[in-house]
C-alpha positions in Angstrom: 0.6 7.2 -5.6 -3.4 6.9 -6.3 -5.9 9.4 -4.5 -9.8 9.3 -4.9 -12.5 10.7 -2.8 -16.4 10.8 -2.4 -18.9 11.5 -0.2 -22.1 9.9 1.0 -24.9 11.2 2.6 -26.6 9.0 5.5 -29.9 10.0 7.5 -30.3 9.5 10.8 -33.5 9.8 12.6 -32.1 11.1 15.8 -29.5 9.8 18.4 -27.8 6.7 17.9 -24.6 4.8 16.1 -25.0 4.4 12.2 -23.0 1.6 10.5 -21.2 2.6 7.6 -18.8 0.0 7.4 -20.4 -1.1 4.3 -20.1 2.1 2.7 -16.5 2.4 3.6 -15.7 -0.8 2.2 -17.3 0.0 -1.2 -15.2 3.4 -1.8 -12.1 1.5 -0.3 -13.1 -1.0 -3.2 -13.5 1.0 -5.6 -10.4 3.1 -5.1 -8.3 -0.1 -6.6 -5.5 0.8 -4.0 -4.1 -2.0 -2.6 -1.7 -0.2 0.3 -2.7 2.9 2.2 -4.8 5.0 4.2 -8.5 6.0 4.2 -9.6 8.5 5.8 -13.5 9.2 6.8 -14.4 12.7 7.8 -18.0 13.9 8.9 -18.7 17.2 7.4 -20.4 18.1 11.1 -20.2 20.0 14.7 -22.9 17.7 16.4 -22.3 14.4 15.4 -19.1 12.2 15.2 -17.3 8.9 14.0 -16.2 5.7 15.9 -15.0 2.5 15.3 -16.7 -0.1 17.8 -17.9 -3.3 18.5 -20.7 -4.1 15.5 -21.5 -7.5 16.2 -23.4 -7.3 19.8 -26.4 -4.2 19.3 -25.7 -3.9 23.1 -22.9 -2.1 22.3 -24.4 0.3 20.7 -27.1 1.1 23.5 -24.4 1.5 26.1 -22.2 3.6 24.5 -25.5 6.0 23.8 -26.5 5.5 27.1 -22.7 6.0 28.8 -22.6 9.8 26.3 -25.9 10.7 27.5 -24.7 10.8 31.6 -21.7 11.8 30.8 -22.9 15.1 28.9 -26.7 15.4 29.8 -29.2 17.6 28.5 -30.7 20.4 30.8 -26.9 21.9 32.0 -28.4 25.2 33.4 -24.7 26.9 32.7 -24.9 26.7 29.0 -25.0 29.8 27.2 -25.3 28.1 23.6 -29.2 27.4 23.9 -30.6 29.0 20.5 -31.0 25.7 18.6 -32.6 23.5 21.4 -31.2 21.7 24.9 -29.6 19.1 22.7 -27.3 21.3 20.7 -24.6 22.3 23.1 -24.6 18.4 24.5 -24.0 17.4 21.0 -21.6 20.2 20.7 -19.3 18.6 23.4 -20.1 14.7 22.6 -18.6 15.4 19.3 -15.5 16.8 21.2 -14.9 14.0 23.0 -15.4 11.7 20.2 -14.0 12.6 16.6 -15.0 14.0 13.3 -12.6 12.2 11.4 -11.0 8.6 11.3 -7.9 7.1 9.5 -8.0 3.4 8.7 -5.1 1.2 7.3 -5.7 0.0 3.8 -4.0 -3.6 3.5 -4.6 -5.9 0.4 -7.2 -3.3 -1.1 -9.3 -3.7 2.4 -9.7 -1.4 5.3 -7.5 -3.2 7.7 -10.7 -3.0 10.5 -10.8 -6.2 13.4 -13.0 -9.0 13.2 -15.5 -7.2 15.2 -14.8 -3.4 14.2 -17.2 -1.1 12.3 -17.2 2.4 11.2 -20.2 4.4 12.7 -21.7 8.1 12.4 -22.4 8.5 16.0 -25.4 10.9 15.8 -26.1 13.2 18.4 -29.4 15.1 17.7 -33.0 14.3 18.5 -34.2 15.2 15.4 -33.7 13.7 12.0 -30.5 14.9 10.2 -29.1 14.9 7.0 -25.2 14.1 7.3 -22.5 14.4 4.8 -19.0 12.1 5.2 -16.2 12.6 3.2 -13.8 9.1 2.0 -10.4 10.5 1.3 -7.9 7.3 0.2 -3.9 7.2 -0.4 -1.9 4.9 -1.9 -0.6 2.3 -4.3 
């Protein structure tokens, strides 16, 4: 059994989904495991991972859109206000969502769909820094 990991930092310049398929592909690569399990984990309480749709940008605009009326900014009940009215919604996005993703490796590639990417799913208005962990198993 093989384990590796790395991290990678990737800036976002506010809300919005952030390919890092490629990324992913190169530490799954480089791993030289042929059979097992990667794991990406954002190091992060206000932004998130999915897997979704990469080849139609559209995508990408709805599912921003769809988390934005789903958990909008201004919620007058909130108590956690010290860092801005985008904190706490970005708070609970990355609740519904996930901080961490496991992906089949198969023949030394994540086993991802024809049409799947990985994505940090930033929810801030400002620019961030993010840090993502690449954990891999196997043989």
């Amino acid at each position: 059994m093989h384990q590796s990991i790395d991290s990678i930092r990737v800036d976002t310049e506010g809300p919005g989904l952030y390919e890092i398929t490629r990324s992913l592909r190169a530490f799954v690569s480089s791993a030289s495991v042929e059979t097992g399990l990667v794991t990406a984990y954002v190091r992060h309480t206000s932004c998130s991972l999915l897997i979704q749709e990469n080849a139609d940008p559209d995508v990408q605009t709805d599912m921003l859109g769809f988390f934005r009326r789903l958990v909008p900014e201004g919620m007058d009940w909130l108590v956690h206000t010290t860092e801005g009215p985008d904190d706490m919604p970005a708070h609970i996005r990355a609740a519904l969502t996930q901080t961490s993703i496991g992906i089949p490796v198969i023949e030394g590639h994540p086993a991802l769909g024809t049409w799947q990417g990985l994505y940090l799913f930033e929810h801030r208005r400002r620019p961030h820094r993010r840090e993502l962990v690449f954990h891999i198993i196997g043989g």
